[in-house]
C-alpha positions in Angstrom: 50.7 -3.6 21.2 48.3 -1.9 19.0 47.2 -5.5 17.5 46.8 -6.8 20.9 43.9 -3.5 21.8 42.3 -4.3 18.2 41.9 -8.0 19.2 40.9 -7.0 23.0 38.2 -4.4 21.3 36.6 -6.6 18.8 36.7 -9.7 22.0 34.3 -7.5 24.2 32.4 -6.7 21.1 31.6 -10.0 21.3 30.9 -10.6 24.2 28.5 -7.4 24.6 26.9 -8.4 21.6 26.2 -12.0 23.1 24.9 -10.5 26.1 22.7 -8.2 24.4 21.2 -11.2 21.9 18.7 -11.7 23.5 17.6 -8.5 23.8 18.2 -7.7 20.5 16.1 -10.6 19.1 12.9 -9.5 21.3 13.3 -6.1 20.1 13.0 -7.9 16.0 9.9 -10.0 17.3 8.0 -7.5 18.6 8.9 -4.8 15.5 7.8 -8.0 13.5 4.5 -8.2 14.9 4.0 -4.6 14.9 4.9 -4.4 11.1 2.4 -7.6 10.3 -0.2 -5.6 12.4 0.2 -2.7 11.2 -0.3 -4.2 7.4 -3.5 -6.1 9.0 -5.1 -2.6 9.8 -3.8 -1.2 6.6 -5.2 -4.1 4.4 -8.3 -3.4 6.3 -8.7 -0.1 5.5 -8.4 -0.8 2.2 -11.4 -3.4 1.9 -13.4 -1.2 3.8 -12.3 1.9 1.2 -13.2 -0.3 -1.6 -16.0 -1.3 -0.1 -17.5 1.9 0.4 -16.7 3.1 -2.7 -19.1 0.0 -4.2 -21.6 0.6 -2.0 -21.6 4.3 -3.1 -21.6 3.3 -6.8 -24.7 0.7 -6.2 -26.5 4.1 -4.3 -25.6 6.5 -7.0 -26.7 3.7 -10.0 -30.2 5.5 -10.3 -28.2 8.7 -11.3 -25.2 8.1 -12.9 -26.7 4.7 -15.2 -29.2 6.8 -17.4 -26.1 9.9 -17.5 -23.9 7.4 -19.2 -26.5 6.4 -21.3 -26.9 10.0 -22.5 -23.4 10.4 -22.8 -22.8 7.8 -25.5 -26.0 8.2 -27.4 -24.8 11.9 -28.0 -21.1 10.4 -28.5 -22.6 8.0 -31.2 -24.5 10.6 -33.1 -21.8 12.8 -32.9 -19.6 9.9 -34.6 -22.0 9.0 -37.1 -23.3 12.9 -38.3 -19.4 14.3 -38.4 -18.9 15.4 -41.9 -15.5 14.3 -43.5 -12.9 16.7 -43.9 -12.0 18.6 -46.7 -8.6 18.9 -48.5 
């Protein structure tokens, strides 16, 4: 008897899972499109971000061109004037 209430069980599994098919396989398309739209808009964001930050770079070039300059003028003479170390 207890065979014959496993097989009945796993028979209207079946069944409710055919009836709930489709269902369940407009529920996956539209969590699918949601997922490739959400990565759109996240991809966007991203361009946008790195645009920005080029734009901001091209703006700031005046500033931080000539400080980079001075920066590794100092960092050469610094290189060339150390004195070796002594044992």
């Amino acid at each position: 008897m207890k065979t014959f209430l496993k097989v009945l069980l796993l028979v209207v599994a079946a069944v409710v899972a055919v009836k709930l098919l489709p269902l369940t396989l407009a529920l996956g398309f539209v969590l699918g499109l949601l997922l490739v739209g959400l990565l759109v808009v996240g991809l966007s964001i991203v361009v946008v971000a790195l645009v920005a930050a080029v734009a901001l770079a091209a703006a700031l070039a005046p500033i931080w061109i000539p400080v980079l300059v001075i920066v590794g003028l100092i960092a050469l003479i610094k290189k060339f004037s150390s004195k070796p170390a002594v044992a």
